[in-house]
mmCIF file of the N, C-alpha and C atoms, coordinates in Angstrom:
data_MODEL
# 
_entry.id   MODEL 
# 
loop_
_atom_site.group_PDB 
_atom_site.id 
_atom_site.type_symbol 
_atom_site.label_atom_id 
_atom_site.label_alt_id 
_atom_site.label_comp_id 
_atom_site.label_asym_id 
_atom_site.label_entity_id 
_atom_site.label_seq_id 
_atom_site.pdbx_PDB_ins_code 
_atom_site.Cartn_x 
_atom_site.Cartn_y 
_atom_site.Cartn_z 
_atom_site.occupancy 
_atom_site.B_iso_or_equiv 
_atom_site.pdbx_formal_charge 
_atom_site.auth_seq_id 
_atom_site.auth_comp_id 
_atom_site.auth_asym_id 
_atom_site.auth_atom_id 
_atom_site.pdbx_PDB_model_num 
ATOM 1   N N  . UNK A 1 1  ? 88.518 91.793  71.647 1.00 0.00 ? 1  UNK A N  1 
ATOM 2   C CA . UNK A 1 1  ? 87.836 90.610  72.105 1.00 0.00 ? 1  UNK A CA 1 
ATOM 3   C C  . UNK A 1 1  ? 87.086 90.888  73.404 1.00 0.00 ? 1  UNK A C  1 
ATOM 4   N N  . UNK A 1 2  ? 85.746 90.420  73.350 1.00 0.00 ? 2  UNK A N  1 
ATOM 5   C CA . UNK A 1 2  ? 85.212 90.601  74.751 1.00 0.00 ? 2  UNK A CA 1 
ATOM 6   C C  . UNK A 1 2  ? 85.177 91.597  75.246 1.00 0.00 ? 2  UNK A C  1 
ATOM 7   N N  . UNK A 1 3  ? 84.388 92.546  74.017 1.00 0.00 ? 3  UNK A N  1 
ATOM 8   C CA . UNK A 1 3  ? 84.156 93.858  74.576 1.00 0.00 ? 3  UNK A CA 1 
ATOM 9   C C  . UNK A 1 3  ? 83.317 94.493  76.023 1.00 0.00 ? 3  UNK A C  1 
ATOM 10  N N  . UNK A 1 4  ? 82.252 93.751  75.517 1.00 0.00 ? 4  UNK A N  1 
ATOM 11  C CA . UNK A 1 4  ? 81.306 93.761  76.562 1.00 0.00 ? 4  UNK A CA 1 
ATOM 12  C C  . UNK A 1 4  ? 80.605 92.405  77.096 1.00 0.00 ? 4  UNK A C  1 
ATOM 13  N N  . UNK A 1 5  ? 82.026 91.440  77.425 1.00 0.00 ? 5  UNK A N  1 
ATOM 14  C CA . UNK A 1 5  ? 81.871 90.217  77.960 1.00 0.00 ? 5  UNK A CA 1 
ATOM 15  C C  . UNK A 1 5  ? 81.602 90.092  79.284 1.00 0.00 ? 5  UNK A C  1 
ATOM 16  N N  . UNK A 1 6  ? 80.659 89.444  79.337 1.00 0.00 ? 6  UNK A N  1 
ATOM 17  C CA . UNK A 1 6  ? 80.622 88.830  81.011 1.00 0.00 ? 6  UNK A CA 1 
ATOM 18  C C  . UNK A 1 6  ? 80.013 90.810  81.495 1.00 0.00 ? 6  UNK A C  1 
ATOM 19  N N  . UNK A 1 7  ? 79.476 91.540  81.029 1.00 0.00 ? 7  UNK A N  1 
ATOM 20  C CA . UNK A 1 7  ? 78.589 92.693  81.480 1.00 0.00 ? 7  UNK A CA 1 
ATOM 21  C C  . UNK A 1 7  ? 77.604 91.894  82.069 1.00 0.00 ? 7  UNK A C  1 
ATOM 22  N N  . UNK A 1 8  ? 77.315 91.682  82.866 1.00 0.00 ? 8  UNK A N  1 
ATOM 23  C CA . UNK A 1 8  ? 76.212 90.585  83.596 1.00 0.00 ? 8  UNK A CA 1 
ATOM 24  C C  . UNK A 1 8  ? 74.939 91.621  84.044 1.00 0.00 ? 8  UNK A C  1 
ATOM 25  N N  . UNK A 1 9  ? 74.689 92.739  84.219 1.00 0.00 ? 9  UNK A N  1 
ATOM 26  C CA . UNK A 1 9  ? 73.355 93.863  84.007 1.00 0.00 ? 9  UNK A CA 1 
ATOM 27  C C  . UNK A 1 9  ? 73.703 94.563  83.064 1.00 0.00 ? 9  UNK A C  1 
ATOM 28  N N  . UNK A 1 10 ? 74.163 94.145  81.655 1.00 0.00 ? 10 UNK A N  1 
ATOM 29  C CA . UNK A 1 10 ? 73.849 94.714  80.326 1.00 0.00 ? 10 UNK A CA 1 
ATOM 30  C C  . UNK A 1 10 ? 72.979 93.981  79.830 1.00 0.00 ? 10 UNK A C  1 
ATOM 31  N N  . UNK A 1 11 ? 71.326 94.968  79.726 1.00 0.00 ? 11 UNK A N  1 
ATOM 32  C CA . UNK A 1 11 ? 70.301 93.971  79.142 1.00 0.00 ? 11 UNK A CA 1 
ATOM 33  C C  . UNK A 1 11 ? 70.121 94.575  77.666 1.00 0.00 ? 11 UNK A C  1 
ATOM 34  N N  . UNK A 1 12 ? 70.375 95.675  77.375 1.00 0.00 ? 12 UNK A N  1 
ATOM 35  C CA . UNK A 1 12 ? 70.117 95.932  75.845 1.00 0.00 ? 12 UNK A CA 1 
ATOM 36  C C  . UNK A 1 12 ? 71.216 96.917  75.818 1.00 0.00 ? 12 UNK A C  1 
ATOM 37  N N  . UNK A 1 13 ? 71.195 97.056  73.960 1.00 0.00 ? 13 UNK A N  1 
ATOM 38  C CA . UNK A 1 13 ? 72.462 98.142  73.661 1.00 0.00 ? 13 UNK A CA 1 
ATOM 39  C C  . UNK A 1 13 ? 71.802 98.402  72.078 1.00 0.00 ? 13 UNK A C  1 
ATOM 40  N N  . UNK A 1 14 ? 72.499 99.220  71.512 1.00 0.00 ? 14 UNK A N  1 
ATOM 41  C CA . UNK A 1 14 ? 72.110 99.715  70.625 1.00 0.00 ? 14 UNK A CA 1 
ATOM 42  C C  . UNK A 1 14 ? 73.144 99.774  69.479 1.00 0.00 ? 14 UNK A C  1 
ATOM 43  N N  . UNK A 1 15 ? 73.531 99.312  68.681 1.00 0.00 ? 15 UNK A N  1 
ATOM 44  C CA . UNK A 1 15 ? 74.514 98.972  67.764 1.00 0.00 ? 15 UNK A CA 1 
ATOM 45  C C  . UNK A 1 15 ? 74.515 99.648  66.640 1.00 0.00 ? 15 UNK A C  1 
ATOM 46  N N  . UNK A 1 16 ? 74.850 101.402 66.341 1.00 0.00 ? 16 UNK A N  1 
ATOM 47  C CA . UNK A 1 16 ? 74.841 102.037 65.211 1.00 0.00 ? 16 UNK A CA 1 
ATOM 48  C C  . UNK A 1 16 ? 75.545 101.089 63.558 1.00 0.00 ? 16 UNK A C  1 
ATOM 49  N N  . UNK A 1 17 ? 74.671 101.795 63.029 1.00 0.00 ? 17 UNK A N  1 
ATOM 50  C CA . UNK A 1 17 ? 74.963 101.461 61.774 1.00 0.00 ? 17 UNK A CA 1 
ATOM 51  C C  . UNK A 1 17 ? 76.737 101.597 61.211 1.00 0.00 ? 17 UNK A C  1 
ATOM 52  N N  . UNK A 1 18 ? 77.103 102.649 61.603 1.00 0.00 ? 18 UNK A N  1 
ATOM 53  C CA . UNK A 1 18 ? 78.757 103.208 61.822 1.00 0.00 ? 18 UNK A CA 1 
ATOM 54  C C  . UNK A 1 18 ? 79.494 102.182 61.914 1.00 0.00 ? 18 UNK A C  1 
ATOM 55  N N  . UNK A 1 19 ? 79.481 101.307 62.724 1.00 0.00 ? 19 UNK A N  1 
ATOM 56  C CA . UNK A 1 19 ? 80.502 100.434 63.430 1.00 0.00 ? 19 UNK A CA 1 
ATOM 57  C C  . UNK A 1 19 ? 80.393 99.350  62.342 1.00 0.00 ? 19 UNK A C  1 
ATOM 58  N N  . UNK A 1 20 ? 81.444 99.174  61.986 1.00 0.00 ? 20 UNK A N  1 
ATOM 59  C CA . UNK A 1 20 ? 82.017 98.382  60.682 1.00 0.00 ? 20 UNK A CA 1 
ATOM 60  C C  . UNK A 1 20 ? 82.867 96.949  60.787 1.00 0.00 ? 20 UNK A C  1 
ATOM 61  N N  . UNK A 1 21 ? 83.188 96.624  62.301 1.00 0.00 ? 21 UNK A N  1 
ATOM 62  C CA . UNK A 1 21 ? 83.493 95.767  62.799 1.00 0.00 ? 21 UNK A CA 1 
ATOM 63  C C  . UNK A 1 21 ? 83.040 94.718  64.144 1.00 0.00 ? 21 UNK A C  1 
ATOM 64  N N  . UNK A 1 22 ? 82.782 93.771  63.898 1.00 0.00 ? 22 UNK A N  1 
ATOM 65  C CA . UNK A 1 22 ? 82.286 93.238  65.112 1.00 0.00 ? 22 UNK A CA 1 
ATOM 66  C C  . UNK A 1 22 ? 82.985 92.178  65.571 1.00 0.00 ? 22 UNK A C  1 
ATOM 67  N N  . UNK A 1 23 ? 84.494 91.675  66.485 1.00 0.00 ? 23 UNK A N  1 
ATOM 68  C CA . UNK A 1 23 ? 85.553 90.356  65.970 1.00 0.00 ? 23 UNK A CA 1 
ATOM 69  C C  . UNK A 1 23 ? 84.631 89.291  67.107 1.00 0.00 ? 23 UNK A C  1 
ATOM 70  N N  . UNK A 1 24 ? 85.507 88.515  67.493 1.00 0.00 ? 24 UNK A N  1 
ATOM 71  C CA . UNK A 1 24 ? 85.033 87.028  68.259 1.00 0.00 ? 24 UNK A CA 1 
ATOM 72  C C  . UNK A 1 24 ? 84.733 87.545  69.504 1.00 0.00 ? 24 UNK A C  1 
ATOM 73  N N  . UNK A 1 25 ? 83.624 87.434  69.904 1.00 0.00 ? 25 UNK A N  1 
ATOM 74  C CA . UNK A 1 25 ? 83.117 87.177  71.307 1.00 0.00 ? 25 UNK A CA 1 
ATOM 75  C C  . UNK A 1 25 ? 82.647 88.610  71.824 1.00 0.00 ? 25 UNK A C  1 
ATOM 76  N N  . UNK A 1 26 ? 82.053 89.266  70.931 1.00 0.00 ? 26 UNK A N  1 
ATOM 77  C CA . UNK A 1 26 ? 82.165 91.072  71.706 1.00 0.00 ? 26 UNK A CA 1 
ATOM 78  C C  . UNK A 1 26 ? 80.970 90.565  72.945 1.00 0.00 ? 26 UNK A C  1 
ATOM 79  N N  . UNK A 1 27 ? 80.399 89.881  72.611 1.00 0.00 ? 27 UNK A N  1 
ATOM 80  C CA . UNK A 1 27 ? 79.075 89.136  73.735 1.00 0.00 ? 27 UNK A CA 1 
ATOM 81  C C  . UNK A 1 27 ? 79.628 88.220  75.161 1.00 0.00 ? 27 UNK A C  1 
ATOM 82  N N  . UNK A 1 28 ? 80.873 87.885  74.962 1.00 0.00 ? 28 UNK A N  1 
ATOM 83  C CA . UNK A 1 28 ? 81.215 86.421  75.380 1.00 0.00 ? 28 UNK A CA 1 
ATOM 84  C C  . UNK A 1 28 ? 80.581 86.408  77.236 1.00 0.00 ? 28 UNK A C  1 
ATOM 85  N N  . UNK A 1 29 ? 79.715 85.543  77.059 1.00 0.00 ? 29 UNK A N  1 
ATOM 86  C CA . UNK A 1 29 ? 79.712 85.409  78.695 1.00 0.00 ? 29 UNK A CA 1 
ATOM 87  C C  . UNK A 1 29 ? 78.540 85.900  79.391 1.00 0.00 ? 29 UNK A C  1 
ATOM 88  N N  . UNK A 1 30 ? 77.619 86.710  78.553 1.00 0.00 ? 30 UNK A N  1 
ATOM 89  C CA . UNK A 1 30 ? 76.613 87.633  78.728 1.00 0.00 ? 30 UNK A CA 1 
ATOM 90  C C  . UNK A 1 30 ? 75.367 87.036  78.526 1.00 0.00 ? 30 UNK A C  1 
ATOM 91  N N  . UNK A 1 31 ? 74.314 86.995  79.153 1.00 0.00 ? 31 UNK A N  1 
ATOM 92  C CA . UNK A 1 31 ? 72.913 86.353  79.040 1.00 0.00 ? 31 UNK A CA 1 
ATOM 93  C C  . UNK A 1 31 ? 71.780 87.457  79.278 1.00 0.00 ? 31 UNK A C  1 
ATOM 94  N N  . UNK A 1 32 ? 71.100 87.087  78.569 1.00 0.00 ? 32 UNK A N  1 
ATOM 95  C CA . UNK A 1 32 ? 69.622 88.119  78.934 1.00 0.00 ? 32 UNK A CA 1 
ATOM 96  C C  . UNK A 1 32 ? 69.660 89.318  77.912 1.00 0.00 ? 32 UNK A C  1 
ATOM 97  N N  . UNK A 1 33 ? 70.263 89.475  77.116 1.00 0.00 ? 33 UNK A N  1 
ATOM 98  C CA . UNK A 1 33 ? 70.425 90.524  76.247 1.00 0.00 ? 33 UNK A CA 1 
ATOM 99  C C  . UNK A 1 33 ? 69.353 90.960  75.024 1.00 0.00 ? 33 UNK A C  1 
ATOM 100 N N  . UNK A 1 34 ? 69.407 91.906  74.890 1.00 0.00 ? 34 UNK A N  1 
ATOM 101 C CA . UNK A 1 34 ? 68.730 92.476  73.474 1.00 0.00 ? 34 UNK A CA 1 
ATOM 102 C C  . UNK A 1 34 ? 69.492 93.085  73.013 1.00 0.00 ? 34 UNK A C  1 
ATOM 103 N N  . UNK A 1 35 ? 70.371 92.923  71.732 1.00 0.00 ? 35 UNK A N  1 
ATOM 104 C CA . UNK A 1 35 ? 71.077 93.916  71.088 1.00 0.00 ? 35 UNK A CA 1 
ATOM 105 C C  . UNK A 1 35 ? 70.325 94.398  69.629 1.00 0.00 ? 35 UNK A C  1 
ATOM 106 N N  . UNK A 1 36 ? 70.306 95.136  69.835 1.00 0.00 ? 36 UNK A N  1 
ATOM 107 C CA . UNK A 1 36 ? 69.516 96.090  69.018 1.00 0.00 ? 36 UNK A CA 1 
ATOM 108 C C  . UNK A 1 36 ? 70.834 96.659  67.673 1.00 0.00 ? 36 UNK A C  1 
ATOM 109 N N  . UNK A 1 37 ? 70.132 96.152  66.133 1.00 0.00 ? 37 UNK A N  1 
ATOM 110 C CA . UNK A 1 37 ? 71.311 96.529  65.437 1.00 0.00 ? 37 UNK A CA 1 
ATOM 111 C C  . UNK A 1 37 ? 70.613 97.914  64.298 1.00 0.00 ? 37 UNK A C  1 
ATOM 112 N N  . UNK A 1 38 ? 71.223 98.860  64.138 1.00 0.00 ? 38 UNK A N  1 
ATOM 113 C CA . UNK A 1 38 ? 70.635 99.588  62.143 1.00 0.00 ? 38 UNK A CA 1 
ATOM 114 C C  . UNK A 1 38 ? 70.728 98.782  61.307 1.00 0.00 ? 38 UNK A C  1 
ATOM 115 N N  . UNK A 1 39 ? 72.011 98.055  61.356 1.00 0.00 ? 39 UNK A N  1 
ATOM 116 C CA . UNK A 1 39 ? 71.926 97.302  60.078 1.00 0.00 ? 39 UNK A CA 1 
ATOM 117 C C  . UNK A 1 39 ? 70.500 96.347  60.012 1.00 0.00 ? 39 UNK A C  1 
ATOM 118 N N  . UNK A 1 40 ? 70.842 95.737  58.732 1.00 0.00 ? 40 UNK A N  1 
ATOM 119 C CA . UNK A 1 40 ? 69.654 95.028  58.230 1.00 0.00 ? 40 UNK A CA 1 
ATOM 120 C C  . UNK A 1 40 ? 70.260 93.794  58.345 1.00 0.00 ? 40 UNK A C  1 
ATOM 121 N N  . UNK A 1 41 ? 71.104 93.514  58.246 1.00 0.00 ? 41 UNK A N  1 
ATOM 122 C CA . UNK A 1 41 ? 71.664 91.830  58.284 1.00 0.00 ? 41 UNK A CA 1 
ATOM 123 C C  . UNK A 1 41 ? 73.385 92.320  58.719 1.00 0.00 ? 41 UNK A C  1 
ATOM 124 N N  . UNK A 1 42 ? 74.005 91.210  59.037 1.00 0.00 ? 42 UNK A N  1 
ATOM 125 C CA . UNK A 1 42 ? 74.985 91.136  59.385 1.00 0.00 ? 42 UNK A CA 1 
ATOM 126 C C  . UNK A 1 42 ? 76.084 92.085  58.535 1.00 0.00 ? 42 UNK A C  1 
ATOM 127 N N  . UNK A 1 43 ? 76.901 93.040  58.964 1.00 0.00 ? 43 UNK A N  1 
ATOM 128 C CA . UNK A 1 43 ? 77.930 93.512  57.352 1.00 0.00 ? 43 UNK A CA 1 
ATOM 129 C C  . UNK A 1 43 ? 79.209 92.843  57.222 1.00 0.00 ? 43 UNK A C  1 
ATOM 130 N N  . UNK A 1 44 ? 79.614 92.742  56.226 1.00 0.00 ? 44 UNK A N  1 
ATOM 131 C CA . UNK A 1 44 ? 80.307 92.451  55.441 1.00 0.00 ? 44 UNK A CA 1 
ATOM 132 C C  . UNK A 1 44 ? 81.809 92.680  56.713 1.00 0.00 ? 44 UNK A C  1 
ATOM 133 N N  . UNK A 1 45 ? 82.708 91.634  57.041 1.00 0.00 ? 45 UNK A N  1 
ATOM 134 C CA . UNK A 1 45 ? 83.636 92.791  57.714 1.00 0.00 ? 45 UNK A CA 1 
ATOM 135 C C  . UNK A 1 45 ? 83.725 91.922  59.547 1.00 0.00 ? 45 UNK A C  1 
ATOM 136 N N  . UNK A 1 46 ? 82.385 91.570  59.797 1.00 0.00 ? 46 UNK A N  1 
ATOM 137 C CA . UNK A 1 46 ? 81.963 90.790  60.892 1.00 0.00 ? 46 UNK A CA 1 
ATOM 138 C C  . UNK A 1 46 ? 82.514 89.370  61.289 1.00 0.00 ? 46 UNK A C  1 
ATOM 139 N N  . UNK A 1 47 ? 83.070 89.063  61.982 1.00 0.00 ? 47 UNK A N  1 
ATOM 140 C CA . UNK A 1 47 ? 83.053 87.791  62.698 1.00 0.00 ? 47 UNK A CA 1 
ATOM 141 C C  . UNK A 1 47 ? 81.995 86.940  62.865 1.00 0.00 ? 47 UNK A C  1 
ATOM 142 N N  . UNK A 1 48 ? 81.672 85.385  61.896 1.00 0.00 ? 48 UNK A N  1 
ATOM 143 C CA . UNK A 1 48 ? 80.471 84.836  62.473 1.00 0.00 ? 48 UNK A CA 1 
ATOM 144 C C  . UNK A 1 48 ? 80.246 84.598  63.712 1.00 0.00 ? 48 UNK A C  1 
ATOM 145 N N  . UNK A 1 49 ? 81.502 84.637  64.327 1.00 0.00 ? 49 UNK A N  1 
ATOM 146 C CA . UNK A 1 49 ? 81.174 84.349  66.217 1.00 0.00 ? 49 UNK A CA 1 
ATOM 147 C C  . UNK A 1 49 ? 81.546 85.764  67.417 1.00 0.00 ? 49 UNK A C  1 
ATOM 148 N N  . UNK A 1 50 ? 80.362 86.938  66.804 1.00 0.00 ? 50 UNK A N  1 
ATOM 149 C CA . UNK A 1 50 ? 80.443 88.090  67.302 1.00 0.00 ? 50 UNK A CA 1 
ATOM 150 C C  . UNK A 1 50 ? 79.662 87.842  68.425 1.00 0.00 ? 50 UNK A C  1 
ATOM 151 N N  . UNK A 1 51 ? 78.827 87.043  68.327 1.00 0.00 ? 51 UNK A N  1 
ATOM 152 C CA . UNK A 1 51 ? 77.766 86.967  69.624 1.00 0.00 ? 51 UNK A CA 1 
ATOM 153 C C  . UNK A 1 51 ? 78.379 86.437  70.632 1.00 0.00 ? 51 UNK A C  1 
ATOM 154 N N  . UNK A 1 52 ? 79.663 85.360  70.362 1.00 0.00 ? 52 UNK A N  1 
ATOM 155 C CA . UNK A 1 52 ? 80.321 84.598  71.201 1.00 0.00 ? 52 UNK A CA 1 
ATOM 156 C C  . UNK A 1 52 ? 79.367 83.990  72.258 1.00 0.00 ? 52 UNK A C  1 
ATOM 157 N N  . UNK A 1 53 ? 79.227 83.417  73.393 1.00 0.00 ? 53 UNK A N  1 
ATOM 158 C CA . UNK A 1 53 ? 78.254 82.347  74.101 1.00 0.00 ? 53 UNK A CA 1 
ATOM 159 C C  . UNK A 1 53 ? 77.553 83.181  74.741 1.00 0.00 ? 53 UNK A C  1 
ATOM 160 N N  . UNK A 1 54 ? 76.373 83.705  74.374 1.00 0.00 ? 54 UNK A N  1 
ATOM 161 C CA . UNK A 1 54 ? 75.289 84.387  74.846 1.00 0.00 ? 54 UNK A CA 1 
ATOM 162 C C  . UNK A 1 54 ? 74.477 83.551  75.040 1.00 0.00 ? 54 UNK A C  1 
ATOM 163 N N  . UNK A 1 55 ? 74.126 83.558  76.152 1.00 0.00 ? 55 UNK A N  1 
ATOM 164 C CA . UNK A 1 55 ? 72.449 82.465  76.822 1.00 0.00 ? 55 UNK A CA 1 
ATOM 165 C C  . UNK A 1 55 ? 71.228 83.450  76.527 1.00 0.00 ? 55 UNK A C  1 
ATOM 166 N N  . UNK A 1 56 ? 70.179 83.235  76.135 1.00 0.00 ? 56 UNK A N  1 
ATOM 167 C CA . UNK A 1 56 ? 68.870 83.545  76.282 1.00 0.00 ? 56 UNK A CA 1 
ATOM 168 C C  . UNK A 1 56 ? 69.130 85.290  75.372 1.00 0.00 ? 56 UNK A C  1 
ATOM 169 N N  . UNK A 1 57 ? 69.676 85.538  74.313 1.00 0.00 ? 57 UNK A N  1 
ATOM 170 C CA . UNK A 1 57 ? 69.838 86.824  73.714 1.00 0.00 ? 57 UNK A CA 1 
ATOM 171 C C  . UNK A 1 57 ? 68.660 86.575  72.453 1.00 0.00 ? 57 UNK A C  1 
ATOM 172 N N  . UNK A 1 58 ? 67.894 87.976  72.324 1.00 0.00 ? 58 UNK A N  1 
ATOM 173 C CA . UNK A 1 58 ? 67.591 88.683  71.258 1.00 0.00 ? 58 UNK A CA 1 
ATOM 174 C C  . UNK A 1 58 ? 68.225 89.112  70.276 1.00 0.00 ? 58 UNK A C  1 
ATOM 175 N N  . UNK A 1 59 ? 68.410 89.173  69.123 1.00 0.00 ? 59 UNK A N  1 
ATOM 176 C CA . UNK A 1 59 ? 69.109 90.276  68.152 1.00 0.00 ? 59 UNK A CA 1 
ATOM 177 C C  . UNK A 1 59 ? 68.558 90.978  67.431 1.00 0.00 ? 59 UNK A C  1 
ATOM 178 N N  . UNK A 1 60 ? 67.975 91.985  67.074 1.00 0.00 ? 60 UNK A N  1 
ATOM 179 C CA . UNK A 1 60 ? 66.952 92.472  66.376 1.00 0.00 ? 60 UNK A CA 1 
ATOM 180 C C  . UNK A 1 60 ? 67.566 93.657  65.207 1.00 0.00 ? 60 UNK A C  1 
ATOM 181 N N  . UNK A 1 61 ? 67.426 92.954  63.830 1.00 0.00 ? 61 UNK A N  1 
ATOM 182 C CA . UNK A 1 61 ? 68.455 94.108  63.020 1.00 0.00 ? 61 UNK A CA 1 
ATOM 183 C C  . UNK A 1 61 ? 67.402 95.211  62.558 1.00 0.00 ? 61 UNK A C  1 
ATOM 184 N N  . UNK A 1 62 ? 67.850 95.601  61.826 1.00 0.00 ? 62 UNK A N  1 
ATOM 185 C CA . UNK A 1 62 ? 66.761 96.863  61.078 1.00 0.00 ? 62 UNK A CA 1 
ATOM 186 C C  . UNK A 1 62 ? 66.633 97.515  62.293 1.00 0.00 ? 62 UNK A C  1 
ATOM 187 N N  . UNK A 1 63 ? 66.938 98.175  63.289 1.00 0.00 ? 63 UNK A N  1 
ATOM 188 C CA . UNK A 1 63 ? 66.488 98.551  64.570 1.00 0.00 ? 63 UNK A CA 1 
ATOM 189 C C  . UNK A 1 63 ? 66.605 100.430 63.731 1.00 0.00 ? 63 UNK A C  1 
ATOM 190 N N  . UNK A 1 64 ? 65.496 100.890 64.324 1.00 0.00 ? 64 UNK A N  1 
ATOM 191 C CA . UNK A 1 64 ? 65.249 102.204 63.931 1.00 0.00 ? 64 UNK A CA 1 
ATOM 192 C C  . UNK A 1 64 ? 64.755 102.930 65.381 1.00 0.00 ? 64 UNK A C  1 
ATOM 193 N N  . UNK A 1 65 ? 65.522 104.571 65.861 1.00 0.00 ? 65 UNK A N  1 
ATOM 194 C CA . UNK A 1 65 ? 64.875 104.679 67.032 1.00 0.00 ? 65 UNK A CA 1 
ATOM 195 C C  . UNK A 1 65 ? 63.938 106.039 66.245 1.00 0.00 ? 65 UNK A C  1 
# 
């Protein structure tokens, strides 16, 4: 829970395709963000409340570098 909650100068991250789990709140507390995902849509496996209370966030899937 609250992995990278309340990171208050975490403005982007990069979310490999690999990671097969995402539970409640890995966001919680965090504003200003871009998380950048591989996947294409949410997977299978995820928490609908992974973003937990993010103010003013991006999410951008399909992310390719």
């Amino acid at each position: 829970m609250y992995a990278f909650g309340y990171t208050l100068n975490l403005r982007e991250i990069i979310i490999p395709i690999s990671v097969t789990g995402m539970y409640l709140g890995v966001f919680y507390g965090d504003h200003d963000i871009t998380i950048y995902l591989e996947a294409e849509s949410q997977p299978v496996g995820w928490s609908s409340s992974w973003l937990g209370s993010i103010l003013d966030y991006n999410v951008v899937w399909g992310y390719t570098n």
